[in-house]
C-alpha positions as MATLAB code, in Angstrom:
seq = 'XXXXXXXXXXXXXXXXXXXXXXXXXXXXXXXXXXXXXXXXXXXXXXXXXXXXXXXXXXXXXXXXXXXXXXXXXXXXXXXXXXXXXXXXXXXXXXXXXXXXXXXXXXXXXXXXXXXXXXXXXXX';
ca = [
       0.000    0.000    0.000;
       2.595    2.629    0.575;
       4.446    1.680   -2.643;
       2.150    3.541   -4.902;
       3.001    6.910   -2.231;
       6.334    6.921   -2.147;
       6.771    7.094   -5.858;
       4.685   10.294   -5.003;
       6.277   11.449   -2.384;
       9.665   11.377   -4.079;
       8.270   12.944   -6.777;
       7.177   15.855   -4.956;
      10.187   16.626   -2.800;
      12.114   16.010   -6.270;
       9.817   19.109   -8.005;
      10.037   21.246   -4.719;
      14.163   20.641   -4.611;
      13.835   21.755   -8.486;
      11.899   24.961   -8.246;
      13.671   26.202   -5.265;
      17.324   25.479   -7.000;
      15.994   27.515   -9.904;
      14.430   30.298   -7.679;
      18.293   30.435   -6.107;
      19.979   30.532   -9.324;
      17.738   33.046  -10.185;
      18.452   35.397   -7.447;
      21.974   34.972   -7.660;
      22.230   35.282  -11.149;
      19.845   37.998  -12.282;
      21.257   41.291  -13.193;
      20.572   43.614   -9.848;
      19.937   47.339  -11.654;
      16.286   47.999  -12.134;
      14.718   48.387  -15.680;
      13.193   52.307  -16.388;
      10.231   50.649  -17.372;
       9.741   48.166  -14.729;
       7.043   49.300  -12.724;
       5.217   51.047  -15.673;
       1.864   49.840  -16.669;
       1.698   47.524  -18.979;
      -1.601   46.687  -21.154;
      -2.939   44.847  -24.485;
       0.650   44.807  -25.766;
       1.228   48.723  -25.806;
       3.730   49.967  -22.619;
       1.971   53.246  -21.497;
       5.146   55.913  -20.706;
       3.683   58.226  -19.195;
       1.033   57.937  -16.417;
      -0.359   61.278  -16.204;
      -2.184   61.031  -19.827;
      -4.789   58.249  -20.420;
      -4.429   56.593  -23.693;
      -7.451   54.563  -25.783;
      -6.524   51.065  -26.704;
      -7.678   49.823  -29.974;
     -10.628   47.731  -29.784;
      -9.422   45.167  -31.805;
      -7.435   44.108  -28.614;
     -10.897   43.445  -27.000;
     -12.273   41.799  -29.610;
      -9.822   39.335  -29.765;
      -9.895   38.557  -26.283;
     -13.171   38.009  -26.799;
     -12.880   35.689  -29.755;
     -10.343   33.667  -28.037;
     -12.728   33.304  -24.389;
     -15.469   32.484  -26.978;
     -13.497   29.222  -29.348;
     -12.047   28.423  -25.707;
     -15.507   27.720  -24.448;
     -15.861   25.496  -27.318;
     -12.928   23.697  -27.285;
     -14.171   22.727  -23.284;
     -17.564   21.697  -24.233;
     -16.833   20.044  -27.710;
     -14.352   17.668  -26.634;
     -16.146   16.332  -23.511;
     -19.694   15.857  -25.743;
     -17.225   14.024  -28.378;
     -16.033   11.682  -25.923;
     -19.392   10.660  -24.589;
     -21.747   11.159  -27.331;
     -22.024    6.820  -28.367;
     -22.780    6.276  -24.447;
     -25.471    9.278  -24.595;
     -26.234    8.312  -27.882;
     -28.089    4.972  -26.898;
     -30.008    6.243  -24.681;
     -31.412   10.190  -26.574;
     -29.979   10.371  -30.262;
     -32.093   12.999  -30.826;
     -31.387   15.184  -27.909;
     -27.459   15.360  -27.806;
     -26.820   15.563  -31.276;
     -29.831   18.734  -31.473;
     -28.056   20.046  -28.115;
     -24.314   20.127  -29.721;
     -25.941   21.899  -32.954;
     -27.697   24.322  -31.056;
     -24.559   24.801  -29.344;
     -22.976   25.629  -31.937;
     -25.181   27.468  -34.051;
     -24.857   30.236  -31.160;
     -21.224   30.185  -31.650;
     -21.465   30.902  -35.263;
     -23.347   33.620  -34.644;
     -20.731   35.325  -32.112;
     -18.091   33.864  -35.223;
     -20.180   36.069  -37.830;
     -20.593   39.304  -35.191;
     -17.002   39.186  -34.809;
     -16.376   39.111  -38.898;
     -18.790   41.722  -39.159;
     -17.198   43.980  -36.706;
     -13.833   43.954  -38.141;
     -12.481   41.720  -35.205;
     -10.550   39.510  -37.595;
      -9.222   42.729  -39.847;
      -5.768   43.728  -38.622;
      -4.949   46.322  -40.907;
];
């Protein structure tokens, strides 16, 4: 019985001896002068340099972070129905397959709102 943990157990003090040799290596290694820019804020891929004047970001930035929490959710939804769908199958044909369509008809209409928008435009 303990067999099985102390394959884990070495494991974990092996990752925990690992991460703390790189965190000292790290510290000993890293250059010690501060960057200008370090504590500047930093957002949507454009470094702001001054703090006093507000700046717009483009919305294209939104958009695609948008786009990408929208083919995320279907990536997590698609994969588990996949996996399932001849055990579900059996028992309602009808209702999984019409569930995953539905599904998906609602992201191709975000997909199309996007296209309209310009989301996918870059130039």
């Amino acid at each position: 019985m303990t067999t099985g943990y102390l394959g884990l157990t070495i494991f974990f003090i092996l990752a925990t001896a690992i991460g703390v040799v790189l965190l000292v290596i790290n510290r000993l290694l890293a250059p010690k002068t501060p960057e200008p820019y370090e504590g500047y804020p930093y957002e949507c891929g454009v470094p702001l340099y001054d703090k006093t004047t507000w700046t717009t970001i483009d919305q294209k930035y939104y958009l695609l972070g948008l786009l990408l929490v929208l083919f995320d959710l279907e990536s997590a939804f698609v994969f588990p129905w996949a996996v399932i769908f001849r055990e579900v199958a059996q028992v309602a044909p009808g209702f999984i397959f019409t569930e995953m369509f539905f599904f998906l008809g609602i992201l191709i209409l975000g997909y199309i709102y996007a296209w309209k928008k310009g989301a996918l435009k870059w130039q």
